[in-house]
N, C-alpha and C positions, 0 to 999 in steps of 0.2 A: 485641650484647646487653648492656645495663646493668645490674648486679648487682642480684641479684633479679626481675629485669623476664623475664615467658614471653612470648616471641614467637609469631606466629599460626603459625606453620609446628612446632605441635610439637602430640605424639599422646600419649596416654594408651591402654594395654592393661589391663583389668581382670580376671583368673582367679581362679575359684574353686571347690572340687571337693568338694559337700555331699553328696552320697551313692558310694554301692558296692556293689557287685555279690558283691566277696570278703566272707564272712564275717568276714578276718581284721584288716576294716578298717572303725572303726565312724563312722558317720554323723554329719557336722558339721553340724548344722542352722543356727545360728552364719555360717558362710561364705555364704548366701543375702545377707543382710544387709549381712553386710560387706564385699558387692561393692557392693549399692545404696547405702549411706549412705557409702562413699566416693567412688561416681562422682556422687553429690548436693552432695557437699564441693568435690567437683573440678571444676565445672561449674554451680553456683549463684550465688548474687552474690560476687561477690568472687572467684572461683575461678577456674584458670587455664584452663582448656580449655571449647570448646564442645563440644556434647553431639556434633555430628559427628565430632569429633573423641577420644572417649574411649570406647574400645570396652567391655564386658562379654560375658565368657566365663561361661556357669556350668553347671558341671557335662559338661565338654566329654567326649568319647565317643573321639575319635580325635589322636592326635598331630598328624596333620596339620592338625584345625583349629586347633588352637593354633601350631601352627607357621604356618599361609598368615597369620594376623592379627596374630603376635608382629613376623613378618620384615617382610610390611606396611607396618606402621606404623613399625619401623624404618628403612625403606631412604626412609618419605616425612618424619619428621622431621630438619628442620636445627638445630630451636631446641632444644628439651625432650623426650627420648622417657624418660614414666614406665613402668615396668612392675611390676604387684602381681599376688603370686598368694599365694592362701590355701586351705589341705586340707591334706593329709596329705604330710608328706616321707618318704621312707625312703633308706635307705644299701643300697648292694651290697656287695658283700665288700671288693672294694677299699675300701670307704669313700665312695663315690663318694655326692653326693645327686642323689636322683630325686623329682620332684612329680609325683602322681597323678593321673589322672585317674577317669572312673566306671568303668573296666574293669580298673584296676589290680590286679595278683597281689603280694604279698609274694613268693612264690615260685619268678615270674618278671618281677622287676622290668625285666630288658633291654628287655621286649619291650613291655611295656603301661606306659612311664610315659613321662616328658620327663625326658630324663636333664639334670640342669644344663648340663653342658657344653654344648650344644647351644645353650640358652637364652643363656648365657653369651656366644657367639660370634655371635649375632643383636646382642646389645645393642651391644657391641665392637666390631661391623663400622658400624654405625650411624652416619651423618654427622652425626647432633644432637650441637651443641657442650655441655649437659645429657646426660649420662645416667642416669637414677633407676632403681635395683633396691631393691623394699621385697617381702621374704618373710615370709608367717605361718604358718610352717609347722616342725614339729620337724626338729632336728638343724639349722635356717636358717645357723647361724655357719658352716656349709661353705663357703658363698657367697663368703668373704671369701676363703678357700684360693685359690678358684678365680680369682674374680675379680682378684685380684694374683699370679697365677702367673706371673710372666714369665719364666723358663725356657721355659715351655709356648708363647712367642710367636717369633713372627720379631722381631729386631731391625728396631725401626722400622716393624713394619705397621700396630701397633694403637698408638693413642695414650692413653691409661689417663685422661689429664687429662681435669676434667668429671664423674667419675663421683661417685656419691653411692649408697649402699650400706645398708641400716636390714634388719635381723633380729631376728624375736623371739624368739631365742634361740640360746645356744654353739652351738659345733659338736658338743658333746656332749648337749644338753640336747631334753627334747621342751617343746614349746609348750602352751599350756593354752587350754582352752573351758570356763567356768565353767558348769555346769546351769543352764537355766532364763533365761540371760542373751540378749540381744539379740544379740551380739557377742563373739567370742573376746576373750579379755587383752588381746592384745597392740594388735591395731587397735580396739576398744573403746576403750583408753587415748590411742591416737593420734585418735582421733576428740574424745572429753574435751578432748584439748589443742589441737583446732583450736575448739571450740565455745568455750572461752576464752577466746581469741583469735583471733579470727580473722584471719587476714594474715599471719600468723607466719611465719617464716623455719622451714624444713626443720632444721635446727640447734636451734631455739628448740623446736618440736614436739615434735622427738625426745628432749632432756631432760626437756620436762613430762612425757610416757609417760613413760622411763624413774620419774621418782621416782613417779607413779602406784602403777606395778607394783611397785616395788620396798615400796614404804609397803603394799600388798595382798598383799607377799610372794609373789609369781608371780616366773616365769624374765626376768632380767631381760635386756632386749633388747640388741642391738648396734650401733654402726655406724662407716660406715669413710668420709672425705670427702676427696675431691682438690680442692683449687681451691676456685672458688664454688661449688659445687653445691650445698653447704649450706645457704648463703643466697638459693636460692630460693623461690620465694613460691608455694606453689599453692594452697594450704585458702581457700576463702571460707566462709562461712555456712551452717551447717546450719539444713534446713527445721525448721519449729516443733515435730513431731512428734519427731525425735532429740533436740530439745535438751529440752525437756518428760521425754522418757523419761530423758536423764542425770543430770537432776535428781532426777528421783523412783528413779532404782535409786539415788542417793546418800542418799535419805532425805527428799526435800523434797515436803510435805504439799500446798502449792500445786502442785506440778510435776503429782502423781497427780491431781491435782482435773483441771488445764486438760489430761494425756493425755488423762482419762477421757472429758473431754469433746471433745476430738479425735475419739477412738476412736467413740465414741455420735452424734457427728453422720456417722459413716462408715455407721452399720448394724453395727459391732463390739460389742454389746451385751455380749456377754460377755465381754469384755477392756473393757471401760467400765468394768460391774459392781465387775468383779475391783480397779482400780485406788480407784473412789470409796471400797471396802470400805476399801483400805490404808490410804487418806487418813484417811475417818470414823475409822478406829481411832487414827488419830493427832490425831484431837481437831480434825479441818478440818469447820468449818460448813460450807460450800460443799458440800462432799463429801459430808455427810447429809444435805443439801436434794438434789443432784443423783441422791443412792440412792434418797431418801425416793420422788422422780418416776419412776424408771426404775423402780420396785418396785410401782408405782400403776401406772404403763401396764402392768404385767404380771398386773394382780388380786391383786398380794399387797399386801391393804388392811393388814391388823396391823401389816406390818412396818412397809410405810412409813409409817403412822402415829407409829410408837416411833422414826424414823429424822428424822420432823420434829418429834419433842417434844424430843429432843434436842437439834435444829441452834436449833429457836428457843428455849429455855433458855438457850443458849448466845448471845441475841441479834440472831439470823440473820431480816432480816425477812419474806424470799422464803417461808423455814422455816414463818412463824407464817400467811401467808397462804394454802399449799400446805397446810396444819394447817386451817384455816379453812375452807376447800376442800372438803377430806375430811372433816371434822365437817358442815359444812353438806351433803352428798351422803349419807354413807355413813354418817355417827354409830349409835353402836350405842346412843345415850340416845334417851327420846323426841324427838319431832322439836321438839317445845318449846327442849328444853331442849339439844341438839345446836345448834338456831342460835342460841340465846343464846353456846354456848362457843364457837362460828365467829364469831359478832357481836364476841366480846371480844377474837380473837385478832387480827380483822380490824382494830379499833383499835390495837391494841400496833403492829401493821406499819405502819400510817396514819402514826399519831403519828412512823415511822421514817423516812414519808417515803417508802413504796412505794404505787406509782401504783396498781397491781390490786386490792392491796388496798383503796384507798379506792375504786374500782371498783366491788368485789363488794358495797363495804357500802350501794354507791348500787343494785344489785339487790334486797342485799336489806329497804331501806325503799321503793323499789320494789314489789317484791312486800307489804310489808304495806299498799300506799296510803298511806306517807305521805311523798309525793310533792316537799316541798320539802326537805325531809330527802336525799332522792333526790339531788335536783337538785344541791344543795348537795355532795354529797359525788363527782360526777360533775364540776363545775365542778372541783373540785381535783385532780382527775386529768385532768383535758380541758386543764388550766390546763399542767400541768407533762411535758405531749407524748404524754397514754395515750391511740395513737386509737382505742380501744374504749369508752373514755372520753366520747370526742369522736362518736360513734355514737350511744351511749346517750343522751347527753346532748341530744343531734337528733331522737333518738326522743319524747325526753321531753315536749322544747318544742314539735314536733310535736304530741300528742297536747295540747295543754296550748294550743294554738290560738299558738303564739309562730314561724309558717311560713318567714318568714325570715332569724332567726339560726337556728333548727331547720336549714335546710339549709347555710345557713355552716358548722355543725358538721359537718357529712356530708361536706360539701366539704375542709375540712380534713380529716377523718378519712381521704378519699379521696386528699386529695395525700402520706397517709402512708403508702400502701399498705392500707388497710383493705379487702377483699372487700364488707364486707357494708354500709358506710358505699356505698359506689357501687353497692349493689340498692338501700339506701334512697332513693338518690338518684335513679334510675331509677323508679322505683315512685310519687316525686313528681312526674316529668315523665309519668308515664302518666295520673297522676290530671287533670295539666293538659293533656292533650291532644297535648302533644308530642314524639311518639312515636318521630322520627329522634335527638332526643337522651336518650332515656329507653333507645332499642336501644344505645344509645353507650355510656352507662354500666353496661347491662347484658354485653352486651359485653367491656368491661373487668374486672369482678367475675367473669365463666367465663371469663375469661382464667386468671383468678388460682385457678381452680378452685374457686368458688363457685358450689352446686349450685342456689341457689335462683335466683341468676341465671340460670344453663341454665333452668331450669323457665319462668322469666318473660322468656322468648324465645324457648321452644314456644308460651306462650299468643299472645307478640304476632303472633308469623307465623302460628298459626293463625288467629287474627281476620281476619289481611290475607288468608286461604286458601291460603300459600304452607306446603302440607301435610306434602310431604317434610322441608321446614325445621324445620316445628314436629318432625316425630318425631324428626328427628336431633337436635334439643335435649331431647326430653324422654327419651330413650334415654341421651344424656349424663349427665343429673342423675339418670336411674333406677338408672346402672352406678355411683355415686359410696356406696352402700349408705349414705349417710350420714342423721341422725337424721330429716331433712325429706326422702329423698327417696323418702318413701310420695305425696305428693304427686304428683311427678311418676308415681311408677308409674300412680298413677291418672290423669291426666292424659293419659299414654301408653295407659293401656287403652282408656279414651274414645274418643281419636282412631284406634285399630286397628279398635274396634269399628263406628266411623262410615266405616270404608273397609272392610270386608267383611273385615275379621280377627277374624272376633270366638274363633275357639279362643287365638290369641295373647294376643287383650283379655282372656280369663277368667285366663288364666295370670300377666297383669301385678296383676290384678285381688287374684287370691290373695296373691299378692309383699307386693302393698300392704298387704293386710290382717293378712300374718305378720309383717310392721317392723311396722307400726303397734304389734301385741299386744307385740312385741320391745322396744319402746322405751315401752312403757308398766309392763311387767314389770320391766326396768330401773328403771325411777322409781320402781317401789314395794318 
């Protein structure tokens, strides 16, 4: 093995012990984590172990499971055997340290913990020419007692060389878990210093921690190294999620912007919230456009109103369009004069160079009929890759007798992934008769879950009288409760009540007619 270089024959052991059972032992939330975002370090790009190879324990129950996976993986590595364990240490009379598991007694520590020593002589006995012990646990500088006891050996059985040794704290000292943190101190710190560098040598890691902690005033960690062992290489790349979070618990306004939006494309809504607020407060546009929307999808109009007056004040163009948006929908002035302040904010974004909003402003001369105005402001978002843009603008020329660049734009719109650009395009080939590629495109669009399409692929198979077909498409677009799918309910009622359903048809019948009131009630 060449200095630094982890060969495939080597194991990683991950422990960690986040709750208890004893009262007298309080709950490290903390250690969940810092088993996963070290076995992510250690097994992502750049990282020395594959995932088959790098076990996680968490919150283990019995001695023996730690012991059948610690000894395991010992007796199968030749190259590299790492072993972490992070929870709670305790001392027996003698002094002795012990790592707990979820049953562990202060009380009766013999019986319910992994005494080190034990641990100690797995690693020891171990034919990997590497051996890594990294403890995050109080009282950890024991390790080191132990670990170079050589008294306690037979001359000559055990060879010490190879070892490499890191604690996060004296032999006297307990270890720390900062409230509220992702992460205990100590591997928190060691995590920091792989996400800096990545590739780093075991040596190089362990001073960046060490000044970390030392600069945060926590217990400052230790280690003890034979040989190379220090200069090996195991940290690769942490996923975008740790390294985003180490940024923003350092303070960094983008960091909480791109979590938050992490967090928000997972379904974590309120851990999104929580981070865009941090950001907004520190004066991140992005961050008050990102509230201003998660505050809007939730009916909280005011706020997110005051969250994008802010972000576009500040310049923000998505801000002044999203602002546009909500004034044109929701303004609490007349509606005159609501889309006048949507019309003006809609330009301040235009002029920025944001496609939607020159989009919305082609809606709405659109909607006033003046149609070249329309066109005109669609082109320039159709122009610079907006395919809703590129739709509208198809719709336009369409209706405007202009049939085939009209579908040019559809077609573009379509090779962008547009839904609704490939109904329109479907819906042209129905007009003209050709209805195997007008099912194609429609097709494609309820693929993409696009209700209207479902709807207009109940009608085409019921025309052809292929009946089950049509109800399984109009059932689809009926379950999709979205704005247009009273439509289909109706549609679906039709065809139950033309097959002798008709208590089902009354019932689809109602449906329709309660969206319908729903989505008109809304409009006003």
């Amino acid at each position: 093995m060449t200095e630094g270089q982890v060969p495939q024959d080597s194991r990683a052991i991950l422990i960690g012990t986040s709750r208890y059972e004893h009262d007298g032992l309080d709950p490290i939330p903390a250690v969940v984590a810092n088993v996963n975002d070290l076995a992510e370090v250690l097994t992502g790009s750049g990282g020395a172990f594959t995932t088959e190879h790098c076990i996680s324990i968490i919150d283990p129950s019995r001695t023996a499971d730690v012991g059948h996976a610690v000894g395991r993986a010992a007796q199968e590595a030749t190259g590299v055997l790492l072993v972490y364990y992070t929870g709670h240490g305790l001392l027996d009379r003698k002094g002795r340290l012990h790592l707990t598991l979820t049953g562990s007694a202060p009380d009766r520590i013999r019986w319910t913990t992994v005494p080190f020593e034990t641990l100690r002589e797995e690693i020891l006995d171990s034919p990997a020419r590497v051996r890594i012990l990294i403890l995050d646990c109080c009282f950890a500088g024991r390790a080191f007692e132990a670990m170079t006891d050589l008294p306690g050996l037979v001359a000559g059985q055990t060879e010490l060389r190879g070892t490499y040794t890191i604690a996060s704290s004296a032999a006297n000292e307990p270890s720390f878990a900062p409230t509220g943190h992702r992460n205990t101190a100590f591997t928190g710190a060691l995590l920091n210093a792989a996400a800096a560098a990545p590739g780093s040598t075991l040596n190089d890691l362990y001073h960046e921690a060490e000044q970390h902690l030392r600069r945060d005033g926590h217990p400052r960690p230790q280690s003890r190294s034979i040989d190379v062992a220090g200069e090996v290489r195991l940290f690769g790349e942490l996923g975008p999620e740790h390294r985003f979070l180490r940024a923003a618990e350092a303070g960094e306004p983008v960091a909480m912007t791109n979590l938050g939006q992490l967090l928000e494309q997972r379904g974590q809504l309120d851990e999104a919230e929580a981070w865009y607020r941090r950001a907004a407060d520190a004066g991140e546009p992005v961050a008050m456009t990102n509230l201003g929307q998660l505050l809007e999808q939730r009916g909280q109009l005011d706020e997110a109103e005051a969250w994008f007056r802010r972000a576009a004040d500040a310049g923000e163009p998505v801000a002044m369009t999203n602002l546009g948006h909500l004034l044109e929908q929701h303004g609490k002035l007349a509606m005159a004069e609501s889309k006048a302040e949507a019309e003006a904010w809609y330009r301040r974004a235009a002029d920025a160079g944001e496609p939607v909003a020159m989009t919305n402003l082609g809606d709405l001369f659109e909607q006033r009929g003046e149609l070249d105005e329309a066109e005109a402001w669609f082109r320039r978002a159709a122009d610079v890759g907006e395919p809703y843009a590129m739709t509208n603008l198809g719709y336009l020329l369409e209706l405007r007798g202009k049939l085939d660049e009209g579908e040019a734009w559809y077609r573009r719109a379509a090779d962008a992934g547009e839904p609704i650009a490939m109904t329109n395009l479907g819906e042209l080939f129905v007009r003209r008769g050709e209805l195997d590629e007008a099912e194609a495109w429609f097709r494609r669009a309820a693929g993409a879950s696009e209700p209207y399409a479902m709807n207009n692929l109940g009608d085409l198979f019921e025309q052809r009288g292929e009946l089950d077909e049509a109800e399984t498409w109009f059932r689809r677009a009926a379950d999709t409760n979205d704005r247009f799918s009273s439509i289909a309910m109706n549609n679906l009622g039709h065809l139950l009540r033309r097959r002798g359903k008709r208590d089902e048809a009354e019932t689809w019948f109602q449906r329709a007619a309660d969206t319908l009131h729903g989505v008109r009630s809304a409009q006003n």
